[in-house]
py3Dmol code that shows the C-alpha trace and the ligand (Angstrom):
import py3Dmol

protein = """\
ATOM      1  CA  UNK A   1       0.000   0.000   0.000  1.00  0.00           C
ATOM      2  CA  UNK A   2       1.686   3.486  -0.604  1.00  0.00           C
ATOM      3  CA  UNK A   3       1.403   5.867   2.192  1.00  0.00           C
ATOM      4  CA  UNK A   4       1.075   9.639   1.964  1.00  0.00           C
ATOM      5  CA  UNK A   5       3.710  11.509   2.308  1.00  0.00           C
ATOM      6  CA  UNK A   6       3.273  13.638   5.885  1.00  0.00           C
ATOM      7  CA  UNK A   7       4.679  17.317   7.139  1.00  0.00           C
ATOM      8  CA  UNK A   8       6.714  15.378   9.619  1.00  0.00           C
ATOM      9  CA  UNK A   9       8.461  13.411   6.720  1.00  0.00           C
ATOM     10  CA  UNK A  10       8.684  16.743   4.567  1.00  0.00           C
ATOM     11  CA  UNK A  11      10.413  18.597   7.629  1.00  0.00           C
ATOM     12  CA  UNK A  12      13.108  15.714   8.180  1.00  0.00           C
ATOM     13  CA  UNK A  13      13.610  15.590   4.636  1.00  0.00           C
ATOM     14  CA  UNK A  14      14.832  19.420   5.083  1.00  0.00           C
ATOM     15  CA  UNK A  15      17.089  18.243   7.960  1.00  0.00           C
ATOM     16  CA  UNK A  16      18.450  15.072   6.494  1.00  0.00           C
ATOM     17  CA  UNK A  17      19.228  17.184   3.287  1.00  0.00           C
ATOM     18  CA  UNK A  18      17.422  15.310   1.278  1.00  0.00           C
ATOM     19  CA  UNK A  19      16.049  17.585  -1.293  1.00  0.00           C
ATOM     20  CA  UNK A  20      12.192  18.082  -1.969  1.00  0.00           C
ATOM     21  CA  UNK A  21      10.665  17.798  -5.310  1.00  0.00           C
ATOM     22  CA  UNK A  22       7.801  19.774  -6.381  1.00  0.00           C
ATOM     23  CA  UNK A  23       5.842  20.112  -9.854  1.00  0.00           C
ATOM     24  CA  UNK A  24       2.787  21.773 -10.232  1.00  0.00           C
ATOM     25  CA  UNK A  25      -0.018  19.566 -11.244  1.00  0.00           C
ATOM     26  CA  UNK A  26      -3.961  20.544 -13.054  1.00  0.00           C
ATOM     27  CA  UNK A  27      -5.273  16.561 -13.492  1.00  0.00           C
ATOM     28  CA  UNK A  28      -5.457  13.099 -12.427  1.00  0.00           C
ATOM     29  CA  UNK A  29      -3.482  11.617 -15.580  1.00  0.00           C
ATOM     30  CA  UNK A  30      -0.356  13.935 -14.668  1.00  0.00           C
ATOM     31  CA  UNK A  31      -0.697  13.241 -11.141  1.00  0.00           C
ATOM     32  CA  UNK A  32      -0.563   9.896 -11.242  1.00  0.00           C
ATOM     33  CA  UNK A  33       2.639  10.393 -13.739  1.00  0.00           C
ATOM     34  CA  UNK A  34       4.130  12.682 -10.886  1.00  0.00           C
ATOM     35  CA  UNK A  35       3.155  10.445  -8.294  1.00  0.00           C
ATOM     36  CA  UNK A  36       4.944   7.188 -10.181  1.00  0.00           C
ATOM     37  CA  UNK A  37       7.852   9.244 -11.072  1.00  0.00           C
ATOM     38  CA  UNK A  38       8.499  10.198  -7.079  1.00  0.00           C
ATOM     39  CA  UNK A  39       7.645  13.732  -7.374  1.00  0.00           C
ATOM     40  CA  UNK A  40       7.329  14.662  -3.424  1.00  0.00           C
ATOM     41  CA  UNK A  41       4.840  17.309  -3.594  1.00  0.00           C
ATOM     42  CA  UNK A  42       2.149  18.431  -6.508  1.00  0.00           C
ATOM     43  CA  UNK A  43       1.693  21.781  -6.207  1.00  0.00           C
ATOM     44  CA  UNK A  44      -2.463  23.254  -7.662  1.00  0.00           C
ATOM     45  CA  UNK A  45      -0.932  26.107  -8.910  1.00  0.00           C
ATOM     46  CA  UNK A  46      -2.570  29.240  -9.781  1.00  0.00           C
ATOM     47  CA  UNK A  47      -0.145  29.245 -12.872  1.00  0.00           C
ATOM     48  CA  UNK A  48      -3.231  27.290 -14.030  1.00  0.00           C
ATOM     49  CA  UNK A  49      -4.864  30.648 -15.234  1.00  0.00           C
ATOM     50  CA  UNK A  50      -1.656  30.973 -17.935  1.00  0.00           C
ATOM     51  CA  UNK A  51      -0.433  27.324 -18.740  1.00  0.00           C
ATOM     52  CA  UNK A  52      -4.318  25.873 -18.722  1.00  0.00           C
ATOM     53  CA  UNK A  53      -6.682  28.952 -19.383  1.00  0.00           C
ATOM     54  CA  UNK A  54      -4.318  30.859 -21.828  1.00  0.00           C
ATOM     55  CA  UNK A  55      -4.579  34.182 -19.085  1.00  0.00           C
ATOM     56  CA  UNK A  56      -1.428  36.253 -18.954  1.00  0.00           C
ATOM     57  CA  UNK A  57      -1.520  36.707 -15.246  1.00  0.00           C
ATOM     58  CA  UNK A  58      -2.569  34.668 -12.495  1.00  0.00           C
ATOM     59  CA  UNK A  59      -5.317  37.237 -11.839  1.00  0.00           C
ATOM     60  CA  UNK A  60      -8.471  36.072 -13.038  1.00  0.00           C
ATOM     61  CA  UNK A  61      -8.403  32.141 -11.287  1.00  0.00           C
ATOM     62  CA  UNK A  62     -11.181  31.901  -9.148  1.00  0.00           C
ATOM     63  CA  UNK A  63     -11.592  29.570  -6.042  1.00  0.00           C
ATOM     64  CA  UNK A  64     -13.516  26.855  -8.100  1.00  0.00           C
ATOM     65  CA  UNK A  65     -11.021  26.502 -10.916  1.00  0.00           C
ATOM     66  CA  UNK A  66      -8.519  25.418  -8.300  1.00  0.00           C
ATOM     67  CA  UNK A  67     -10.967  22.972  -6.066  1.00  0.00           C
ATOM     68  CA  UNK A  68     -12.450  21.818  -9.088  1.00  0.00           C
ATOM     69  CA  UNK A  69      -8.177  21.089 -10.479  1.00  0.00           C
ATOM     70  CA  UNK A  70      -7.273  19.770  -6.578  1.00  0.00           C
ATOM     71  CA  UNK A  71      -9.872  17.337  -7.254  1.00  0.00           C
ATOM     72  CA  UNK A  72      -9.196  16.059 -10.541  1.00  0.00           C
ATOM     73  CA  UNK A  73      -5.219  15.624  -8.793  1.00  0.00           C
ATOM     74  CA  UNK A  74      -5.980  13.876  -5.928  1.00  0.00           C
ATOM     75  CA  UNK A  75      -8.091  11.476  -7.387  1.00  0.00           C
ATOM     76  CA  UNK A  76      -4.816  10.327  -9.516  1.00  0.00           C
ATOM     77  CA  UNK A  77      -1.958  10.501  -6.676  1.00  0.00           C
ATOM     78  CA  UNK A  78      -1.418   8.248  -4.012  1.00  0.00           C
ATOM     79  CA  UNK A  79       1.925   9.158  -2.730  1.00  0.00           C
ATOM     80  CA  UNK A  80       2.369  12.970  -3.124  1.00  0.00           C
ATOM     81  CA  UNK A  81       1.473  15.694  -0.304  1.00  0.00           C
ATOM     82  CA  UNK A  82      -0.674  17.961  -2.295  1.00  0.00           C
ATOM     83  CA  UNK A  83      -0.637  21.894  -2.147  1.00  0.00           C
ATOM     84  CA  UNK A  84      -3.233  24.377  -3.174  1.00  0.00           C
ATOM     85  CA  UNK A  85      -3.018  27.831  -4.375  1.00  0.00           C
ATOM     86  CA  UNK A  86      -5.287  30.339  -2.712  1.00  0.00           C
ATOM     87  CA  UNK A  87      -6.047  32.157  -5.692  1.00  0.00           C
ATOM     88  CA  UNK A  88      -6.241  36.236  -5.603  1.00  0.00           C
ATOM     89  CA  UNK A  89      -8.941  37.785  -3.558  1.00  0.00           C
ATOM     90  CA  UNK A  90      -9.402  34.510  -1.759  1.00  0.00           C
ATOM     91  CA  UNK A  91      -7.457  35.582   1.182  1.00  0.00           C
ATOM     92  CA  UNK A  92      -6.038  39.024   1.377  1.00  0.00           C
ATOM     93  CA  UNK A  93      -9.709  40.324   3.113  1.00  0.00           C
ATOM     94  CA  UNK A  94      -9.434  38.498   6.633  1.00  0.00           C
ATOM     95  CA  UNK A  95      -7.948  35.604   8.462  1.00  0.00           C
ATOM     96  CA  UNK A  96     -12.173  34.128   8.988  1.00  0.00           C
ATOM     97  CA  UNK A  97     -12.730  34.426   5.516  1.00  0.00           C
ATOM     98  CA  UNK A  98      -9.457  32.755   4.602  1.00  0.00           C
ATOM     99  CA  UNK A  99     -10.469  30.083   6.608  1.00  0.00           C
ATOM    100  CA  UNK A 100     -13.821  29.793   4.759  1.00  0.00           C
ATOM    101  CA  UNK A 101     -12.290  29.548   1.284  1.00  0.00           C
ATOM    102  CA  UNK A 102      -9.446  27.132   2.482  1.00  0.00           C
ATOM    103  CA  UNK A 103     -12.281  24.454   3.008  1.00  0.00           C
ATOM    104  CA  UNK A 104     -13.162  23.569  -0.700  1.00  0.00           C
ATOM    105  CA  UNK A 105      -9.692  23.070  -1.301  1.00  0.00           C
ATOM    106  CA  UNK A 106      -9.585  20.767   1.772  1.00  0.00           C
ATOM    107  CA  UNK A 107     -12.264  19.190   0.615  1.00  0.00           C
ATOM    108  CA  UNK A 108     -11.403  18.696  -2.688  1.00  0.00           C
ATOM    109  CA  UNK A 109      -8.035  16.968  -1.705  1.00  0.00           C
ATOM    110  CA  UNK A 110      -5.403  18.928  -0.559  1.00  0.00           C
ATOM    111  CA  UNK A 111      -3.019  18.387   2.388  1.00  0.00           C
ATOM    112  CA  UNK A 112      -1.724  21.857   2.464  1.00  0.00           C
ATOM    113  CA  UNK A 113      -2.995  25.917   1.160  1.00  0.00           C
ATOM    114  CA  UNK A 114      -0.090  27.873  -0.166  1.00  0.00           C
ATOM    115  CA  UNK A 115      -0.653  31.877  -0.087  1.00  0.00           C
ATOM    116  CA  UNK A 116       1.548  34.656  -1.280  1.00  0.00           C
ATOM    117  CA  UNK A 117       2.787  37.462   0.901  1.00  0.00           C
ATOM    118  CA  UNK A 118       4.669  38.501   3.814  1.00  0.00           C
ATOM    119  CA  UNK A 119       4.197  40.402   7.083  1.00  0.00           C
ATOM    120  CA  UNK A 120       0.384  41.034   6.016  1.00  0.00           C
ATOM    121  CA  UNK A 121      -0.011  37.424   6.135  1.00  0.00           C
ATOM    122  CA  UNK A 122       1.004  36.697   9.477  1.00  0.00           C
ATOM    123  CA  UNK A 123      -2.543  36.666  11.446  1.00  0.00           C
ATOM    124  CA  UNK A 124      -3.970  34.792   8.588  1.00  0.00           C
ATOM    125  CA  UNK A 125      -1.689  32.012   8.822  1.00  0.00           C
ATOM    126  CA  UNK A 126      -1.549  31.902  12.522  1.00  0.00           C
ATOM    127  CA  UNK A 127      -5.426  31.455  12.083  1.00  0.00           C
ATOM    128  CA  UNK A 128      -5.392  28.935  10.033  1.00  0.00           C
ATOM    129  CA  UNK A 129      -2.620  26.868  11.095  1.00  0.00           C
ATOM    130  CA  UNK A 130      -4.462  26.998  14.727  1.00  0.00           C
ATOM    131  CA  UNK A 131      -7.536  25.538  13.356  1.00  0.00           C
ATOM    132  CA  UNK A 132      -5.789  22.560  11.748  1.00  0.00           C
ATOM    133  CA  UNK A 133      -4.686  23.903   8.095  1.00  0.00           C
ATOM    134  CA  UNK A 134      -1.269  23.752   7.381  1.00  0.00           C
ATOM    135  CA  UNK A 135      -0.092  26.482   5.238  1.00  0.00           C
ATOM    136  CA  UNK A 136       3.002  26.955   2.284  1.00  0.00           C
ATOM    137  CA  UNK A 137       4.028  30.563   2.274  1.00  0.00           C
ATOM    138  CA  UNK A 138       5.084  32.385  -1.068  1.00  0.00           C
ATOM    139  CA  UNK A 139       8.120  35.203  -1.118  1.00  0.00           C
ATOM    140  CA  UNK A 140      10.445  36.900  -3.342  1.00  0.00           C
ATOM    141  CA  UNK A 141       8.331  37.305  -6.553  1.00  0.00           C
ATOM    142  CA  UNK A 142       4.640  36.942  -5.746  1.00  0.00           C
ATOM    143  CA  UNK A 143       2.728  36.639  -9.365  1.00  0.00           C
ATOM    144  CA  UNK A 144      -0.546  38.167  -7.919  1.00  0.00           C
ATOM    145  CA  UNK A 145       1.122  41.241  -6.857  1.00  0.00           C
ATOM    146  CA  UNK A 146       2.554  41.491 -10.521  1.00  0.00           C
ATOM    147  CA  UNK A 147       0.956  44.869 -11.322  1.00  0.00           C
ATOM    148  CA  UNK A 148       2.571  46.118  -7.794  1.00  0.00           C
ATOM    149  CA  UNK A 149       6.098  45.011  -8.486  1.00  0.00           C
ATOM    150  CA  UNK A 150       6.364  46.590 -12.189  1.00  0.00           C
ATOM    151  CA  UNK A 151       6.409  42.973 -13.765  1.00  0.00           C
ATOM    152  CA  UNK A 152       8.062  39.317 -13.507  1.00  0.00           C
ATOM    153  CA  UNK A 153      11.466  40.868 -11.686  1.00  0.00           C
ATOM    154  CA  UNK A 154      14.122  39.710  -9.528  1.00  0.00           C
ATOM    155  CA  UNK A 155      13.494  40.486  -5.848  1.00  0.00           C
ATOM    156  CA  UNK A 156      16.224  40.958  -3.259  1.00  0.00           C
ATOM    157  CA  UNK A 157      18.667  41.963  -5.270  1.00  0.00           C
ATOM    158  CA  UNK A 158      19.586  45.002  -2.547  1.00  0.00           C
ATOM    159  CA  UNK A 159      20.571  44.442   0.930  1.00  0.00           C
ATOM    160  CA  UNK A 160      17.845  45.902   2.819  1.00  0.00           C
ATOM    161  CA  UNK A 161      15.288  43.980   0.744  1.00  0.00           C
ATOM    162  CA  UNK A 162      17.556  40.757   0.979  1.00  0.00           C
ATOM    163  CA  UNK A 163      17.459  41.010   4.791  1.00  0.00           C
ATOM    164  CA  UNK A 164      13.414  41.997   4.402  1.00  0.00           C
ATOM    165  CA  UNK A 165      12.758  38.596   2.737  1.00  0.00           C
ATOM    166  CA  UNK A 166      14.502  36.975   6.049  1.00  0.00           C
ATOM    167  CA  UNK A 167      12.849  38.782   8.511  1.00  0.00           C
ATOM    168  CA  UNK A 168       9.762  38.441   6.767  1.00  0.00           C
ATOM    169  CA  UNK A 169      10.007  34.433   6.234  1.00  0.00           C
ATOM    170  CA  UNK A 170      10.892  33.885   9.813  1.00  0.00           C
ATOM    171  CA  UNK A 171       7.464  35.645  10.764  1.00  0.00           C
ATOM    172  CA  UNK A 172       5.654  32.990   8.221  1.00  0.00           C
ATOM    173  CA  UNK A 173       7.136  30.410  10.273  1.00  0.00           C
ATOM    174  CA  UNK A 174       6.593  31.835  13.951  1.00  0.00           C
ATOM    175  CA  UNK A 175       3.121  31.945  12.585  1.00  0.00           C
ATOM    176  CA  UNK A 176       2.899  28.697  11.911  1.00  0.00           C
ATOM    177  CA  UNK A 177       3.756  28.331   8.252  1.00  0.00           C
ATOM    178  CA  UNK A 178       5.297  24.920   7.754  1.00  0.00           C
ATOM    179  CA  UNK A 179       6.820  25.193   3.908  1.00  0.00           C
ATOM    180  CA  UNK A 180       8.076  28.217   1.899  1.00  0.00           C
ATOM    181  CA  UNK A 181       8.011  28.893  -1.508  1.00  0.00           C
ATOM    182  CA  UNK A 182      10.763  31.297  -2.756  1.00  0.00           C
ATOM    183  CA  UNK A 183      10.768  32.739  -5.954  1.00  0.00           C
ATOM    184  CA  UNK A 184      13.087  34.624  -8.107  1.00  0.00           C
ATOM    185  CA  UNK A 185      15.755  35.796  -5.842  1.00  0.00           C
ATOM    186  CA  UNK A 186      19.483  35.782  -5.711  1.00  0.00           C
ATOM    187  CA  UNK A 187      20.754  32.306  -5.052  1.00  0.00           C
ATOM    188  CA  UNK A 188      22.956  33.573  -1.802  1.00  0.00           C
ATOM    189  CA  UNK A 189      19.602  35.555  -0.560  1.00  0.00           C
ATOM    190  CA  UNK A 190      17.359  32.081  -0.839  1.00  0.00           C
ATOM    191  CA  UNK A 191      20.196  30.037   0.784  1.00  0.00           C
ATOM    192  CA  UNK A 192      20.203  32.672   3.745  1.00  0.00           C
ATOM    193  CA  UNK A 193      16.472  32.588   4.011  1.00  0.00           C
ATOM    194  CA  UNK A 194      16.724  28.530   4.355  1.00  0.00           C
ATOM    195  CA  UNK A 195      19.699  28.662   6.756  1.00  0.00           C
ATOM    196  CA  UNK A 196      17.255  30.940   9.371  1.00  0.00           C
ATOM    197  CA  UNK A 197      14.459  28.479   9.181  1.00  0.00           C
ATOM    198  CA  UNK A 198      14.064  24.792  10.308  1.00  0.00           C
ATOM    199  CA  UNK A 199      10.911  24.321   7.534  1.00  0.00           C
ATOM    200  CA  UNK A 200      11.694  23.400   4.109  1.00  0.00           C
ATOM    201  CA  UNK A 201      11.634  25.925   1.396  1.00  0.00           C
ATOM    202  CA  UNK A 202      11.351  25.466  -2.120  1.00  0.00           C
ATOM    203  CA  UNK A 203      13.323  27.709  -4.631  1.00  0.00           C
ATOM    204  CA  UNK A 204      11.996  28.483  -8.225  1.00  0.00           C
ATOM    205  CA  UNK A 205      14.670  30.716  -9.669  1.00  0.00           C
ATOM    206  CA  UNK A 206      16.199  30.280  -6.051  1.00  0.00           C
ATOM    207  CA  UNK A 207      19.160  28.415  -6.666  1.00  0.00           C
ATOM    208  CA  UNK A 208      20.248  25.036  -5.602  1.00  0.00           C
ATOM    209  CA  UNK A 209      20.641  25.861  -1.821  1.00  0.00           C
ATOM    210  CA  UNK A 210      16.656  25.907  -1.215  1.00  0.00           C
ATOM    211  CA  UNK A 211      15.489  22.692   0.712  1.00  0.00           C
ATOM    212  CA  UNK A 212      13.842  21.582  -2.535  1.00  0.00           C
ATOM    213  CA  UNK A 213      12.627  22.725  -5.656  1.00  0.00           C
ATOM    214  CA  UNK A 214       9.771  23.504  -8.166  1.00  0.00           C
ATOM    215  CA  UNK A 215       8.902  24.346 -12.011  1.00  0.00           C
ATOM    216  CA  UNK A 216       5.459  24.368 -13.463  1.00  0.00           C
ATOM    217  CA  UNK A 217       4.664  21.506 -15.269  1.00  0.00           C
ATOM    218  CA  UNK A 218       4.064  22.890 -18.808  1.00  0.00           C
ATOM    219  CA  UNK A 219       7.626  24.739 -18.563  1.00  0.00           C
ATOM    220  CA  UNK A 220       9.715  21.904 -18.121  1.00  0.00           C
ATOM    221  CA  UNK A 221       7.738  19.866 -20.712  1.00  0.00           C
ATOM    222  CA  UNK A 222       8.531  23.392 -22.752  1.00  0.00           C
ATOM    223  CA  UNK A 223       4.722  22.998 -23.953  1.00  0.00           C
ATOM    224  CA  UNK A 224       4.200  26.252 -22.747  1.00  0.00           C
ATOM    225  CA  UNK A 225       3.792  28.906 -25.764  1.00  0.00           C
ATOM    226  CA  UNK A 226       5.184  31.928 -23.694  1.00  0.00           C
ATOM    227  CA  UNK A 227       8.137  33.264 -22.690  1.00  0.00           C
ATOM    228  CA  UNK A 228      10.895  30.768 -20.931  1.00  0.00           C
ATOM    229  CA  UNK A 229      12.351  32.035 -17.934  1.00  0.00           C
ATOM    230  CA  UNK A 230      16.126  31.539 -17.453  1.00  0.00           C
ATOM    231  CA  UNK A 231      15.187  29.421 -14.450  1.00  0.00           C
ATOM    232  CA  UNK A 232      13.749  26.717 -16.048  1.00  0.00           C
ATOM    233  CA  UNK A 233      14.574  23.507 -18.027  1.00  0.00           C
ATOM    234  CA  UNK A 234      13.300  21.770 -20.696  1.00  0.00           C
ATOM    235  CA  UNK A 235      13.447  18.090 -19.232  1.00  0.00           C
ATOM    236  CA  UNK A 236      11.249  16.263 -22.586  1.00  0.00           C
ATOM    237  CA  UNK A 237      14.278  17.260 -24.720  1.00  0.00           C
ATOM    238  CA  UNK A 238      15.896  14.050 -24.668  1.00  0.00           C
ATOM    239  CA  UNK A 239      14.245  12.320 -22.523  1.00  0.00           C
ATOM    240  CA  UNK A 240      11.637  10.622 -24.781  1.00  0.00           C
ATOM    241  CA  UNK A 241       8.413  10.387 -22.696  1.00  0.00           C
ATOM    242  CA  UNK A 242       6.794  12.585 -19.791  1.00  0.00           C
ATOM    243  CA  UNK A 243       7.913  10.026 -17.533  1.00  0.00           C
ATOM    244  CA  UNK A 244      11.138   9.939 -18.333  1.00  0.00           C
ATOM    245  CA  UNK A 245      11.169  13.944 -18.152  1.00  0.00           C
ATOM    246  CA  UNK A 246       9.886  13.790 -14.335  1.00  0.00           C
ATOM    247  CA  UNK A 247      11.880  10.879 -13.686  1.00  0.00           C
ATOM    248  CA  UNK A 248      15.056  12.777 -15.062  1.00  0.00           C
ATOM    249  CA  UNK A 249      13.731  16.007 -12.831  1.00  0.00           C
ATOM    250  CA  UNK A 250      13.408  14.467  -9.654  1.00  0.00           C
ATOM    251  CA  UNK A 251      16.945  12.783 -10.180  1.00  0.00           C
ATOM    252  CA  UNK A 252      18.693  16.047 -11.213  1.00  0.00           C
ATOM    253  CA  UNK A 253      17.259  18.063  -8.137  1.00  0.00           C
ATOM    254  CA  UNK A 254      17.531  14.814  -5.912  1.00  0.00           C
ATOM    255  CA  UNK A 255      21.412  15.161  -6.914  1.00  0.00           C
ATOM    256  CA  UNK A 256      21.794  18.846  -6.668  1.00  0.00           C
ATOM    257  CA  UNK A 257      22.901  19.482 -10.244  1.00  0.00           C
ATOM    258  CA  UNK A 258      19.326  21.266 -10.854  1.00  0.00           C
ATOM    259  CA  UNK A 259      19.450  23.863 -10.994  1.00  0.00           C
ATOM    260  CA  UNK A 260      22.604  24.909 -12.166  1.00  0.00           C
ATOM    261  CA  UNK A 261      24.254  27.862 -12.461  1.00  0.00           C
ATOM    262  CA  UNK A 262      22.917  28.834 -15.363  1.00  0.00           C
ATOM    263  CA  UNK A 263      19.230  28.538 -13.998  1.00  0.00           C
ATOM    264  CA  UNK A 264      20.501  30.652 -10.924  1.00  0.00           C
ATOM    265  CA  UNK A 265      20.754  34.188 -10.559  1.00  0.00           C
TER     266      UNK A 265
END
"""
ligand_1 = """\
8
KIV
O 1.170 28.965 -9.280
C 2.250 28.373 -9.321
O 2.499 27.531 -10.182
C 3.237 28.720 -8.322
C 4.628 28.199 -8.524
C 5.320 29.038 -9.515
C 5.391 28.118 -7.254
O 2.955 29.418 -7.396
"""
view = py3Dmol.view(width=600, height=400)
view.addModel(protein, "pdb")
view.setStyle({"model": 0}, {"cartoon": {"style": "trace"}})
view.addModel(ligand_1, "xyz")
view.setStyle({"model": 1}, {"stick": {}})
view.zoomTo()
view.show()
């Protein structure tokens, strides 16, 4: 029988320095792909509004795209610990209402909600992680705060915004958060930020020294039409089959050669 993968396992993986794989994840015949391949953690992401919907923001997702996508995944994975997305508007209002939209995601099959922000997020996470709903936190570049940060750009490139992103991640986890997603930062900034905290975090554009890493599915098949960041790989080219693509994923990050320096910054 294959057992579900648990926080407690996630955590030690983080200590034993055994690196976390993530891919995000919209049905049940990719999941259960991921979930054969050994992908750790299958991630609803909102990035479902551009890769599935053909949106060029994360913006317009609603809270029923994503329970009605975290249903279709955990009906085809067994193994994986599955994350999902809060989409915008679902919880910047208040921790109660937060709460309230967390439950159809619950419901449909996740383990875990994963919401973007920083300090602003604190009381919402502490609420929810009180009432029994573990929570991913999202820093560096947060896609639903796009029109805010002038565009898809590096964050923490300074010192004073480096040591922001610390301070602020070590609130998400005296709050309660128990996994961090960083995106787009400076390699040396995302291996400070996982140095202060015992959880995991999980680098896209982060560099190598994050606890474990992710890419959205439809980059690293490269059968997404838009642009290619420099962070990501195309892991179909050569590889033959989707299988052999996640199989040759979880390997490479399992190992530490992805990413590389070329998919650092
Ligand atoms: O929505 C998403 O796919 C994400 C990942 C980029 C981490 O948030």
């Amino acid at each position: 029988m294959t057992v579900r993968l648990t926080l407690t396992t996630l955590g030690k993986m983080k200590q034993d320095g055994d690196k976390i794989t993530m891919l995000t994840c919209y049905d049940a015949s990719f999941a259960a792909v991921l979930d054969g391949a050994g992908v750790d953690t299958l991630l609803i992401g909102d990035s479902l509004g551009m890769v599935l919907q053909g949106h060029d923001s994360t913006l317009p997702v609603t809270l029923t795209d994503v329970a009605y996508h975290t249903a279709c995944v955990a009906r085809g994975a067994k193994r994986a610990w599955i994350i999902a997305d809060m989409p915008f508007g679902s919880f910047q209002l208040s921790p109660g209402e937060t709460f309230r939209n967390a439950v159809p995601l619950l419901a449909a099959g996740a383990q875990m909600v994963k919401l973007e922000g920083g300090e602003t997020m604190v009381e919402t996470i502490s609420f929810l992680t009180s009432r029994g709903i573990p929570v991913c936190g999202h820093l560096g570049l947060t896609p639903q705060s796009v029109n805010m940060l002038g565009g898809y750009r590096i964050q923490g490139k300074t010192d004073e915004t480096a040591q922001r992103l610390i301070a602020e991640a070590k609130m998400l986890e005296e709050a309660g958060a128990s996994m961090l997603v960083l995106e787009l930062m400076p390699s040396v900034v995302a291996a400070a930020v996982t140095a202060a905290l015992t959880i995991p975090t999980i680098g896209i554009g982060a560099g190598v020294d994050c606890s474990g890493q992710v890419l959205v599915l439809h980059d690293m098949l490269d059968i997404y039409p838009g642009k290619k960041a420099r962070f990501v790989k195309n892991y179909l080219a050569g590889n033959g089959s989707v299988k052999a693509a996640v199989e040759a994923y979880v390997r490479e990050v399992k190992a530490k050669t992805f990413p590389a320096a070329e998919h650092s910054y």
